[in-house]
C-alpha positions in Angstrom: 18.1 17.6 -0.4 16.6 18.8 3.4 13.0 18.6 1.5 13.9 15.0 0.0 15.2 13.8 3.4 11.7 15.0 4.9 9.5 13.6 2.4 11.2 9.7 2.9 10.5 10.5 6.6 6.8 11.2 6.1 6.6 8.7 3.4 8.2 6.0 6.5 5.4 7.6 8.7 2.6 7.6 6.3 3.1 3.9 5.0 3.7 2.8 8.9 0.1 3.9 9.9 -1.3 2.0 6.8 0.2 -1.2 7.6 -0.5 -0.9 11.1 -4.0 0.4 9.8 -4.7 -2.8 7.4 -3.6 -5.2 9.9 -5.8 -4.2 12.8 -8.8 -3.3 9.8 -8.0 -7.5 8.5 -8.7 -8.3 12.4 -12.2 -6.5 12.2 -13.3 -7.3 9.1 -12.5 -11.2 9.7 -15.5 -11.0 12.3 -17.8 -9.5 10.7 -20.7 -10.6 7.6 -19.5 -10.6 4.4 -20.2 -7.4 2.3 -21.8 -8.5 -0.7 -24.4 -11.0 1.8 -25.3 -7.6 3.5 -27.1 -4.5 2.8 -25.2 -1.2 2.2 -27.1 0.2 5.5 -26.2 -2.8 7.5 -22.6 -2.7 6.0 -21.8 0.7 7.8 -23.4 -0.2 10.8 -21.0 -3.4 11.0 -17.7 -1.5 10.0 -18.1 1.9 11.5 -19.4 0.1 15.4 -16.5 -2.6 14.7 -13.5 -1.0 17.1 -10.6 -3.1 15.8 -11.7 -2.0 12.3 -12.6 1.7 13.1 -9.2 2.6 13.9 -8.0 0.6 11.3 -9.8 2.8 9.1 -9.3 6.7 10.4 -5.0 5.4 10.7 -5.7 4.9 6.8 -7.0 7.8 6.5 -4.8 9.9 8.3 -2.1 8.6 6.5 -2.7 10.2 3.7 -1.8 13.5 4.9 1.5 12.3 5.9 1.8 11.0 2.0 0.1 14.3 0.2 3.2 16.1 2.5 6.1 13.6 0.9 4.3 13.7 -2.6 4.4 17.4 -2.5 8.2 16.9 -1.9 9.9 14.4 -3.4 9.2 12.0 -6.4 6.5 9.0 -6.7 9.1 6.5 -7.5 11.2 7.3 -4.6 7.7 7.7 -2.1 5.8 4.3 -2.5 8.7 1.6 -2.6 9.0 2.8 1.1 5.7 1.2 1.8 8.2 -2.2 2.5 9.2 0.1 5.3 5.4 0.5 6.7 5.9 -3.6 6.9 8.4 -3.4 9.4 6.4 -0.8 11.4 3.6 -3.7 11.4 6.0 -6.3 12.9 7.6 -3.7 15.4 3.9 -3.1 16.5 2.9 -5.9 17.0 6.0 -7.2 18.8 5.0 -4.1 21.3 1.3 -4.2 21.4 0.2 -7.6 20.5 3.0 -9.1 22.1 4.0 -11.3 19.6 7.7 -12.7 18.9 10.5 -11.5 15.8 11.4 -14.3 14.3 15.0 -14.8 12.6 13.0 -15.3 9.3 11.6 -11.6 9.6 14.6 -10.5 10.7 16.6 -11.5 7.4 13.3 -10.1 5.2 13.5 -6.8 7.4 17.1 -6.7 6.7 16.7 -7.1 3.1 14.3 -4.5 2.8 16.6 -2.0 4.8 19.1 -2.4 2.6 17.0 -2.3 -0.4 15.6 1.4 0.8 19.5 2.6 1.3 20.4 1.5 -2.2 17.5 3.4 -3.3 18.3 6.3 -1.7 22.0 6.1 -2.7 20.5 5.2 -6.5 17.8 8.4 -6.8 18.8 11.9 -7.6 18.0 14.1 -3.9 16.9 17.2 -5.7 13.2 17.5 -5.2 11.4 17.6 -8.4 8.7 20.5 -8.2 5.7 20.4 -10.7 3.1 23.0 -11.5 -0.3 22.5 -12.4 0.2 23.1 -16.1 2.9 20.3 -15.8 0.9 17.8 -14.4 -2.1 18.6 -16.6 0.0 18.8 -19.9 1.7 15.2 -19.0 -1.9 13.4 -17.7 -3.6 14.4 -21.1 -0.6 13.1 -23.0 -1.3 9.9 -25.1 1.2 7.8 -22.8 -0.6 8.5 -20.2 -3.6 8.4 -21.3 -3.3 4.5 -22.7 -1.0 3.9 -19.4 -4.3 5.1 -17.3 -6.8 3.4 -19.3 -5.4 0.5 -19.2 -4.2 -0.4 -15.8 -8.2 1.0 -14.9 -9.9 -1.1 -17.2 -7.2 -4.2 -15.8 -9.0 -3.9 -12.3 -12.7 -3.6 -13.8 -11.5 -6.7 -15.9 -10.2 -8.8 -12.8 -13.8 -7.5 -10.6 -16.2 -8.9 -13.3 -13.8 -12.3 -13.8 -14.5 -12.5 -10.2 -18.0 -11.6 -10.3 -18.7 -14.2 -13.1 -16.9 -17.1 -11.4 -19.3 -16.6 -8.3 -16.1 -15.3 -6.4 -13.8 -18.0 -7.2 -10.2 -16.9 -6.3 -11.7 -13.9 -4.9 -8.8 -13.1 -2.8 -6.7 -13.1 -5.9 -8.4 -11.4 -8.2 -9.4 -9.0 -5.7 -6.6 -8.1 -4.4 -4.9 -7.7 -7.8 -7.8 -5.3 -8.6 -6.8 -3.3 -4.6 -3.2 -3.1 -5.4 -3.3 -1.6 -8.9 -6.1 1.1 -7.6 -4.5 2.0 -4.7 -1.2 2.5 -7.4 -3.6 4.9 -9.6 -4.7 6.7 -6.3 -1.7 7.4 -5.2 -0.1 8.4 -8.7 -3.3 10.8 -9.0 -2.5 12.0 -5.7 0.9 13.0 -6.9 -0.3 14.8 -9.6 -3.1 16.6 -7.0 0.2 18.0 -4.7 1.6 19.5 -8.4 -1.4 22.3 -7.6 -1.0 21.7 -3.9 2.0 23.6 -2.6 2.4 23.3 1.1 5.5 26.0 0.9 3.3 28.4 -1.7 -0.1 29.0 -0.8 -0.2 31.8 -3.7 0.2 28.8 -5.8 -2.7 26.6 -4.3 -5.1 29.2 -4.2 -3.9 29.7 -7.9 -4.7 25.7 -8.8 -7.9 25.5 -6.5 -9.3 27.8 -9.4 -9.1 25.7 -12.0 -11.4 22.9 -13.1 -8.9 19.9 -13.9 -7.4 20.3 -10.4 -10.4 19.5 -8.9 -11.1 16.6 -11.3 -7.8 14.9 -10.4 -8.8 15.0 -6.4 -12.2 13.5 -7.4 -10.7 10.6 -9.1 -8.0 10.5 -6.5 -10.9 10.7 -3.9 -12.7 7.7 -5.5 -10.2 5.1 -6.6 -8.8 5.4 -3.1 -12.0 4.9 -1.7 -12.5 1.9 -4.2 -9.1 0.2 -3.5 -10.1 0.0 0.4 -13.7 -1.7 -0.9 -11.7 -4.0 -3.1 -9.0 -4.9 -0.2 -11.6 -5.6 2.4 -13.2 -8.1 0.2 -10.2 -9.6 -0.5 -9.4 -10.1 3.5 -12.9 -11.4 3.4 -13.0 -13.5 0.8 -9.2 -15.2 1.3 -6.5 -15.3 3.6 -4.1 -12.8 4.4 -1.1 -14.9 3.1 -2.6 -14.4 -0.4 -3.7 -10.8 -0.3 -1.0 -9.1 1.9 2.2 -9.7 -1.0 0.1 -8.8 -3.9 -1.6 -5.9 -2.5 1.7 -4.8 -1.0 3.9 -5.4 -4.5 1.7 -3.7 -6.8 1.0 -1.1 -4.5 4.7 -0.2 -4.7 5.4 -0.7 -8.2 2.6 0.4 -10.4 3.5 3.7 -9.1 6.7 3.8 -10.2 5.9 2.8 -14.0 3.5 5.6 -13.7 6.0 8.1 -12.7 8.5 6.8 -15.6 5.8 6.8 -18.1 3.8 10.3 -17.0 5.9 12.5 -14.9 9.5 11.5 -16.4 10.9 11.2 -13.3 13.9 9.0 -15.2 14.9 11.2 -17.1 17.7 12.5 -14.9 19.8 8.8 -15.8 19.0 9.3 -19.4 19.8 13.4 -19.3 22.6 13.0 -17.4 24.3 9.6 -18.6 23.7 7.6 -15.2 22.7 4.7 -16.7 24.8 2.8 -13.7 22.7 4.4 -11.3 19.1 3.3 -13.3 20.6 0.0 -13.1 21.8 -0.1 -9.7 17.5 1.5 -9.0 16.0 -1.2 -10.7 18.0 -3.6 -8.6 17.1 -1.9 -5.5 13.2 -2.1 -6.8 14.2 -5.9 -7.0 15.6 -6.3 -3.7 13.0 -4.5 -2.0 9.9 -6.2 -4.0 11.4 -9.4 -2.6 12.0 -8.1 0.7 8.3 -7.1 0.9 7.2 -10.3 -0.7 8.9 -12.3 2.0 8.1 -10.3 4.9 4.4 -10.1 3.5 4.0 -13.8 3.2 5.8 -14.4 6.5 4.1 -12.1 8.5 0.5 -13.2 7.3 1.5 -17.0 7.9 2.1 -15.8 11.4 -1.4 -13.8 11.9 -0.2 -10.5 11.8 -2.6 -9.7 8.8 -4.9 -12.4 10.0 -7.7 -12.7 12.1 -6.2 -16.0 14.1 -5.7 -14.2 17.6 -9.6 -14.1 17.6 -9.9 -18.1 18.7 -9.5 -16.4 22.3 -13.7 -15.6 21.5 -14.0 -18.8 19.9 -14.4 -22.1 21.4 -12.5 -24.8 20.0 -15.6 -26.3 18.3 -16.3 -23.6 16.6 -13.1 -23.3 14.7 -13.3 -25.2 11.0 -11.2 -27.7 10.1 -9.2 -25.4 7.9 -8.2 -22.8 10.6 -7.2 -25.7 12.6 -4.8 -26.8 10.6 -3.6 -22.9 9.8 -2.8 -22.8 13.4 -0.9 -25.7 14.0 1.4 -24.6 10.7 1.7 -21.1 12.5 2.8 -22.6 15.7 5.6 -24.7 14.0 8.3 -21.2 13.1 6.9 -19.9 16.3 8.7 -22.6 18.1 11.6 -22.6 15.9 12.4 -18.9 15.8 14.5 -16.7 17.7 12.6 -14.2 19.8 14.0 -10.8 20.5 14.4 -10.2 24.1 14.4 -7.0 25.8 
């Protein structure tokens, strides 16, 4: 139970920095050309000497070594709903840092999601489940897998070239459908990487670093990560935060889980063990916390906190369109309205 308790820890850590990553990577990217108008030379030169986004980007990374750490401890389906939680970390940040006000609506949506997490946690067996590499390996190559792999994939490629052939129509949707679901396969790949990749038995890691399919599934984990951040930033680019923020966020969380009913049987404790009231009172935590994120997601993103409105302090007010305009004016209305927390 100690390990369990850890992992949710890391997994609150780990999700934190990639909210509070996104957020200040939305703010950079907002500024700058977009990427398919730009050579792939000029493209790193714009993100990598863009500060907001920079730091942005090497939070993201970090955080993945906070996640590899919970993964390697504790299951899938209890890891990635706590992403909600890296939400709240956003808000919390930017009422220190940028200043900005908690309103009573984030409040509710921040207490929804807390409550959601502690049902969860109450709801999920606190044994950690430890896998081996022939485990993993056996359970990847099975044909449940297999079709549940193949077809969430080919759901993102299908979604890209939709996109693609409606000259980027709804590009913010469709993209960030496409983000969400690979950032889901990344991190369920990355689940079965830490089944080689035993922090508490390096016998066991050197054993799985000598073995080809362990080093395929960190490629592919390597790629569709790096493919889900290409995906989101065009997104950001391409739409408005109040659009890409909840659907990123929600699949993020729950594509995951479906992949570890489907390849690493985490359920099968309820069904083994007769808990069928605990499944259902899981599922309705899922529930509680999807909606929770949803509602915090779209909130937050009304308000800026995903968005790149703070940057009219460089703009003059001719050189905002008509559109933004009118974005800010329906932002100022809750801000006026809600509750601010005072010290």
């Amino acid at each position: 139970m100690a390990w369990v308790v850890l992992a949710i820890f890391l997994g609150i850590v780990s999700y934190s920095m990639l909210n509070i990553g996104m957020g200040l990577q939305k703010k950079g990217a907002a500024s700058l050309p977009k990427i398919d108008e730009q050579t792939f030379k000029q493209n790193i030169k714009n993100f990598v000497t863009n500060k907001p986004w920079l730091i942005g980007f090497l939070l993201i990374q970090i955080q993945w070594g906070f996640l590899a750490f919970a993964l390697d401890l504790a299951s899938v389906s209890i890891i990635t709903p706590l992403m909600s939680i890296g939400m709240v970390a956003l808000i919390i940040f930017s009422y220190f840092y940028l200043k900005e006000p908690i309103s009573k609506v984030e409040l509710i949506c921040i207490s929804i999601i807390i409550i959601g997490i502690a049902a969860l946690g109450a709801t999920s067996p606190l044994d950690n489940v430890e896998y081996n590499l022939d485990f993993v390996l056996d359970h990847m190559s099975s044909m449940p897998s297999i079709i549940f792999l193949s077809v969430t994939f080919l759901l993102t490629i299908f979604f890209i070239v939709l996109c693609i052939v409606r000259k980027f129509k709804n590009a913010d949707i469709l993209f960030s459908v496409a983000a969400g679901i690979t950032d889901a396969l990344g991190a369920i790949f990355l689940r079965a990487y830490m089944g080689g990749a035993d922090f508490r038995n390096g016998d066991l890691t050197r054993e799985a670093a000598t073995h080809w399919g362990w080093w395929v599934i960190f490629v592919l984990m390597i790629l569709l990560n790096l493919t889900a951040t290409i995906y989101l930033q065009v997104a950001y680019q391409r739409g408005k935060a109040v659009i890409v923020a909840p659907i990123f966020a929600v699949l993020a969380m729950i594509v995951p889980v479906f992949g570890g009913i489907l390849i690493f049987e985490e359920w099968n404790f309820y069904f083994t063990e007769g808990k069928f009231g605990l499944m259902a009172g899981k599922i309705i935590s899922l529930v509680i916390v999807s909606i929770g994120a949803i509602l915090l997601s779209l909130y937050s993103a009304r308000r800026g906190r995903y968005d790149d409105v703070r940057t009219i302090k460089a703009k003059s007010e001719n050189q905002l369109t008509l559109e933004e305009k009118q974005n800010l004016e329906s932002d100022a209305i809750p801000d006026k309205k809600s509750e601010i927390i005072s010290d």
